[in-house]
C-alpha positions in Angstrom: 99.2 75.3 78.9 102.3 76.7 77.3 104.8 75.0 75.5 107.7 76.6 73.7 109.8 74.9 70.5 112.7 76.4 68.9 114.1 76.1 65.4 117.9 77.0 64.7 118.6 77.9 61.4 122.4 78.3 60.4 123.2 80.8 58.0 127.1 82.0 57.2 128.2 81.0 60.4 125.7 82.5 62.3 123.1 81.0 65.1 119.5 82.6 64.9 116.6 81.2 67.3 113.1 81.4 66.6 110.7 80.4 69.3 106.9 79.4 69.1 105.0 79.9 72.0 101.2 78.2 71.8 98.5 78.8 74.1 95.1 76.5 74.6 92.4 77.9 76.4 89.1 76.8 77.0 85.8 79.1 77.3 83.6 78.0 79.8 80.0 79.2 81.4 79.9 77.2 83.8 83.1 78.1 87.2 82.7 79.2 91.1 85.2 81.2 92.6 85.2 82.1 96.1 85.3 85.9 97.2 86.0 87.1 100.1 83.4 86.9 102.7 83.6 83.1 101.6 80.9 82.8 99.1 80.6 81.2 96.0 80.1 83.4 92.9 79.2 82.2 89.5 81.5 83.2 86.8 82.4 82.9 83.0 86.1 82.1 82.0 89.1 81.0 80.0 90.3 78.3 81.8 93.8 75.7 81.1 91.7 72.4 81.4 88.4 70.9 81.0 88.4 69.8 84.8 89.7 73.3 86.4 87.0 76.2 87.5 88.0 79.4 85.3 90.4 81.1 87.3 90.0 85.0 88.2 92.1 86.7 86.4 92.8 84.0 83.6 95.9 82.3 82.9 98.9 84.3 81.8 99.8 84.1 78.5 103.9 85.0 78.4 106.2 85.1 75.5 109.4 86.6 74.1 109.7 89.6 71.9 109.7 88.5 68.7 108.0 85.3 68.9 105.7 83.7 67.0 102.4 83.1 69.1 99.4 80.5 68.2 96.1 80.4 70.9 93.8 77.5 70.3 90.9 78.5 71.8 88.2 75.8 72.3 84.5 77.4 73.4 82.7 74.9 75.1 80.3 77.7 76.6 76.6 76.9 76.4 74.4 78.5 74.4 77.7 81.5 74.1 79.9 82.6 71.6 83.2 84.3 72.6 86.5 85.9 71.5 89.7 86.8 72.5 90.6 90.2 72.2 94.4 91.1 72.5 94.1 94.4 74.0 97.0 96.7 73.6 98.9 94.5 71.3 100.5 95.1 68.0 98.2 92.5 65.5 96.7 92.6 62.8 92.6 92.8 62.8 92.0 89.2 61.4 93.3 88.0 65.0 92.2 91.0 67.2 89.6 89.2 68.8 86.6 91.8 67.9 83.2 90.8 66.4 82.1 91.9 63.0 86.4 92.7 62.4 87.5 89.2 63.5 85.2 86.1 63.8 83.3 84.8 66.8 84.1 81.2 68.3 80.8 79.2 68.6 79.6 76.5 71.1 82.3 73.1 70.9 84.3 75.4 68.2 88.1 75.9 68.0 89.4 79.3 67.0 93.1 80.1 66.2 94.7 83.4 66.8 98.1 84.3 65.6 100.8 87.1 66.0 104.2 87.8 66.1 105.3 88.9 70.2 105.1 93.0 69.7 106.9 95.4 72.1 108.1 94.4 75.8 105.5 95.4 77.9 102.0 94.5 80.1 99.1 93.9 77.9 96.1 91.6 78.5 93.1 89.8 76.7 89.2 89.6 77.3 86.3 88.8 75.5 84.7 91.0 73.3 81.3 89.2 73.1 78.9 91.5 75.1 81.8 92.5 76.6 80.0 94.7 79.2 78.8 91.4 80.5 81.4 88.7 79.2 84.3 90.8 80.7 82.7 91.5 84.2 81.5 87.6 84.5 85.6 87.1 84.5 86.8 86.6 80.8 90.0 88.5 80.9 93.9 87.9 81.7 97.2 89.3 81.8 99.6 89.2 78.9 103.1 89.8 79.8 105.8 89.9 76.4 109.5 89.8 77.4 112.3 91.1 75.6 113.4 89.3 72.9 116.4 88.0 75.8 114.3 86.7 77.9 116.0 88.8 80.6 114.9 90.8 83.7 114.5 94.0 82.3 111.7 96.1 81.1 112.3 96.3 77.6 115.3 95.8 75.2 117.7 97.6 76.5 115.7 98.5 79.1 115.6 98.8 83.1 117.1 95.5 85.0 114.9 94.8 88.0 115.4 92.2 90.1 111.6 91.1 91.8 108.2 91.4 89.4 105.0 92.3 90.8 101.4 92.1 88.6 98.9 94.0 90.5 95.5 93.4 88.3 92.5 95.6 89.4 89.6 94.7 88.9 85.5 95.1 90.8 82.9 92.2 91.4 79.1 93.2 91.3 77.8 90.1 92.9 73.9 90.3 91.5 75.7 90.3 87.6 76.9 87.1 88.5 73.8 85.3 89.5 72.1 83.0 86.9 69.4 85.4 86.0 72.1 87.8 84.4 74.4 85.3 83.2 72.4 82.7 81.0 70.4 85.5 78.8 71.7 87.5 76.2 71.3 91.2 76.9 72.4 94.8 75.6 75.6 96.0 76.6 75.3 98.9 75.7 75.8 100.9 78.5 77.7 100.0 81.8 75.2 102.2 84.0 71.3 102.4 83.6 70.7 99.8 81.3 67.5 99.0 80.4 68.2 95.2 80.6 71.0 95.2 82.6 70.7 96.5 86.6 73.2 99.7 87.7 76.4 98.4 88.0 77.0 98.2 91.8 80.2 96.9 92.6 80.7 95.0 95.9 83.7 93.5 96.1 87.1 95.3 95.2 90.0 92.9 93.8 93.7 92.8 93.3 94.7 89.7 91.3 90.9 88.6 91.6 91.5 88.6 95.4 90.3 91.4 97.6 90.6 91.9 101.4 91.9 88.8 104.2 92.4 86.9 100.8 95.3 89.7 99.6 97.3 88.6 102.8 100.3 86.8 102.5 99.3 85.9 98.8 99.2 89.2 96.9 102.2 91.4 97.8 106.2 92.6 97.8 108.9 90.8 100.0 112.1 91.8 99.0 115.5 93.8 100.3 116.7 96.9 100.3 118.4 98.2 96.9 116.7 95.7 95.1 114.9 97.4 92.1 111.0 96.0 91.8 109.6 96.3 88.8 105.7 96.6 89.1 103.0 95.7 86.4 99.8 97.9 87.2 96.1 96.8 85.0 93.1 97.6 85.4 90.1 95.9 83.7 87.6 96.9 85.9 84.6 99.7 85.5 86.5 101.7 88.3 89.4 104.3 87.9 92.3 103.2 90.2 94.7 105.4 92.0 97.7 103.3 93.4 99.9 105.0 96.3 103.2 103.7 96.8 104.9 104.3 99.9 107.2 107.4 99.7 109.8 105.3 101.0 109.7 103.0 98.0 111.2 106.1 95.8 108.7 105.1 92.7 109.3 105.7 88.8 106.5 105.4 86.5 108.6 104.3 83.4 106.3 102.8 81.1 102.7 103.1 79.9 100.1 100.7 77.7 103.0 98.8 76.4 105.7 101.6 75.3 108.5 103.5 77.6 107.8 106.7 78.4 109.7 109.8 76.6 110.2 110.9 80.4 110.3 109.1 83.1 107.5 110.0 86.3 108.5 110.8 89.7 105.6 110.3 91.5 104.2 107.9 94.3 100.8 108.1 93.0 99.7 106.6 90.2 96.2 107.2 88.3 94.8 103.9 86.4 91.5 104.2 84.2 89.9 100.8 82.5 91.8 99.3 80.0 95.2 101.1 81.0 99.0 99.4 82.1 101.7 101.4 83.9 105.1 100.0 84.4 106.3 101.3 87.7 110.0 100.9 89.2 110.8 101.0 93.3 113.7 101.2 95.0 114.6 101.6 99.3 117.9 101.8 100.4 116.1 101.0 104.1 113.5 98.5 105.4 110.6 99.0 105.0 107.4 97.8 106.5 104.4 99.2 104.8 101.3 99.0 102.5 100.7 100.3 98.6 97.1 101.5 98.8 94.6 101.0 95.9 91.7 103.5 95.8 88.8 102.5 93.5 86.7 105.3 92.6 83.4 105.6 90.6 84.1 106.3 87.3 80.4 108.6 86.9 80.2 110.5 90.1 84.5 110.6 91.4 83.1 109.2 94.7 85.8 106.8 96.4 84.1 103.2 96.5 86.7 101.7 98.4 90.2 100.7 98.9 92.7 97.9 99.3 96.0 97.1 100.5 99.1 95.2 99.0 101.4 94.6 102.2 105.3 95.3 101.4 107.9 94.1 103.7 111.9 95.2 102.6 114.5 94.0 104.6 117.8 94.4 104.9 120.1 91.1 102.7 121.8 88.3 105.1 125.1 87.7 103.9 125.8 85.3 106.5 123.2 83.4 108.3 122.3 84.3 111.5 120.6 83.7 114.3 117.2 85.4 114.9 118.1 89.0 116.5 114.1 89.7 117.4 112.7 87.0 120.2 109.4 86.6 122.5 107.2 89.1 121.2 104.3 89.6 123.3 101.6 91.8 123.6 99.3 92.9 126.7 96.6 93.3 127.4 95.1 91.3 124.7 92.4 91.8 124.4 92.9 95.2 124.7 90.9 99.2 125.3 92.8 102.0 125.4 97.0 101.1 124.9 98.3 98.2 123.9 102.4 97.3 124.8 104.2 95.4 122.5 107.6 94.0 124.1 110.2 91.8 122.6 113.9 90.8 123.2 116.6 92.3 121.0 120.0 90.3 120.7 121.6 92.8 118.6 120.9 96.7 118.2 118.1 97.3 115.4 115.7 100.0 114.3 112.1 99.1 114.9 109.4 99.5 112.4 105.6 98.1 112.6 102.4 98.0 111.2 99.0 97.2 112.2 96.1 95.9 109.8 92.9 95.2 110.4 91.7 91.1 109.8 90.2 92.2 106.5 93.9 93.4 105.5 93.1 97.5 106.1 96.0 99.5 107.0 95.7 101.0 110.4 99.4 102.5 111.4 102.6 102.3 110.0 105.2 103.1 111.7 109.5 103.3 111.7 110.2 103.8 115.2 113.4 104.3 116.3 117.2 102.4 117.1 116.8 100.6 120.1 119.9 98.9 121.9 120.1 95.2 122.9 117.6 93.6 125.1 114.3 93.7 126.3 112.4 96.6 124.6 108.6 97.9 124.7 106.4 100.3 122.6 103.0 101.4 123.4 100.1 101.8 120.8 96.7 103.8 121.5 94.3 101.8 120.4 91.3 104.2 122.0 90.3 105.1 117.8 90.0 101.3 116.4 87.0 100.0 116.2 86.0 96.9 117.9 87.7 93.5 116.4 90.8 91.6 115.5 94.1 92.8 114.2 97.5 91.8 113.1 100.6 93.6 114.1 104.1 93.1 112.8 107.4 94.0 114.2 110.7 94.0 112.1 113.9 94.3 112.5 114.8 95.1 109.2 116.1 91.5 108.9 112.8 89.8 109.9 109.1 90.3 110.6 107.5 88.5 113.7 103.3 88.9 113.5 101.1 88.2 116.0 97.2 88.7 116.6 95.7 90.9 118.9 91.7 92.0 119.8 90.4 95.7 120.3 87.0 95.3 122.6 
């Protein structure tokens, strides 16, 4: 999708690179994507190739500070004209993607945009054709400009971070995505109680277009302790978002909508409205076993419409491989009623930490227990509150995590 050519131009002795990033995207009417309780939705997209389904969110589009960027963007909708919108960045209104100000790309027409890489920072793209509509059916992506370097940092001279994390928020009302809604022009004019258009009801609550079982193991932070991770926060959803971090993730909101802040935020909680980016910065100096929560709440009436989990495991760096120091973790009874004991072998002393989720990914517990010596060890959870069905539980030694599954009748 992306390829990137540089020019050298010598002047006096000195070496000066200029890099061209270009970007083709197709807009298409017709892609599936699966959602979490494993049906098929209908959506709209900007997708890399004729023979891919639009992916949800749509492809990144990543360049350099400073770079020149070119998107030839090839509408093969039917019957729909779309944009690009390049929301949050610097350009001028000719390529800012918005009818009436920009142009409109028409059935089996190419449109160019073009812009010069503004400010390190998040920003991200959508349509702007009925956007009400065009946006929820699954137009939209991350844009993600680097400093001019290239470098792990947050900015020109900015923070150095050593993981990246995109956490993209966004809602699914299933009955907008049914043919009915889709293949008819309508008035956008309003989100809620639209004459043409039914109450927004959102069903399905996503992270990276992903929402639930489908977060685990795909959407989430693995890393070790004193490493500094650098989290993207977007929202493009109709919801607000509040984002928790862990306390023991020490969190620093540093940026905001594509800018640093004058002062940097201590806080673990982070508020998100539509169409906003926060740049946040974590740091543990011990392991950690946990979950960043995402609350999505109604954006007429406050009420909290639901929330998901990003699973973070921290754990302490191996400078030397070794041999596994947590063994033979079982649990009983399984299925289980009132208590269930977890035991496991320890061949070195560790502190224990361990968390239980639900098989939709819900955090139950979350827990650092104590040091416990070498050998065979137990701990005891009440399970008498959960509610009847499968979980996962993981134990760590702050070097590893060992998971297994376990059933609450």
């Amino acid at each position: 999708m992306m390829k990137i050519l540089l020019s050298v131009l010598f002047t006096c002795g000195t070496v000066f690179l200029y890099a061209q990033t270009n970007v083709f995207l197709i807009g298409r009417t017709l892609g599936e994507k699966i959602i979490a309780n494993g049906d098929t939705m209908r959506v709209f997209g900007f997708a890399p190739n004729l023979s891919s389904h639009p992916p949800i969110p749509a492809p990144l589009i990543e360049a350099n500070q400073g770079d020149s960027v070119h998107i030839d963007f090839w509408n093969v909708s039917q019957l729909h004209h779309h944009t690009i919108h390049l929301h949050g960045l610097d350009v001028n209104q000719a390529n800012d993607g918005v009818p009436m100000l920009s142009f409109d790309v028409d059935h089996m027409e190419h449109g160019w945009y073009h812009f010069k890489a503004p400010h390190a920072g998040t920003y991200l793209y959508h349509c702007h054709v009925g956007s009400t509509l065009h946006l929820q059916a699954g137009m939209y992506g991350p844009v993600i400009i680097r400093p001019s370097d290239g470098s792990n940092t947050t900015w020109d001279g900015g923070y150095a971070f050593d993981t990246e994390t995109l956490l993209f928020m966004s809602e699914f009302d299933t009955f907008w995505h049914s043919d009915s809604i889709l293949d008819h022009e309508h008035d956008n004019s309003a989100v809620h109680d639209s004459l043409e258009i039914p109450r927004y009801t959102p069903d399905f609550f996503a992270i990276n277009g992903l929402s639930d079982q489908q977060l685990e193991d795909t959407v989430e932070l693995t890393s070790k302790t004193n490493y500094v991770n650098y989290f993207r926060l977007v929202n493009i959803g109709y919801c607000s978002n509040k984002v928790i971090f862990p306390g023991s993730l020490n969190a620093i909101v540093v940026d905001s909508d594509g800018r640093p802040l004058p002062n940097n935020v201590i806080s673990d909680t982070v508020e998100i409205y539509p169409g906003e980016r926060y740049g946040v910065l974590a740091e543990s100096g011990t392991p950690v076993l946990d979950s960043i929560e995402v609350h999505y709440f109604d954006m007429m009436t406050g009420v909290l419409k639901d929330v998901q989990y990003v699973k973070v495991d921290i754990q302490i760096p191996n400078q030397v491989a070794e041999l596994p120091n947590l063994n033979n973790l079982r649990l009983a009874p399984n299925p289980t009623e009132l208590e269930l004991k977890v035991t496991f072998d320890l061949i070195q002393p560790a502190t224990i930490g361990f968390r239980v989720v639900s098989i939709d990914g819900r955090l139950i517990k979350s827990e650092l227990v104590k040091r416990y010596p070498n050998g065979n060890q137990s701990i005891s959870i009440n399970t008498s509150n959960y509610s009847a069905g499968q979980y996962i539980i993981s134990i760590t030694d702050g070097t590893r995590v060992v998971s297994k599954q376990f059933v609450k009748k």
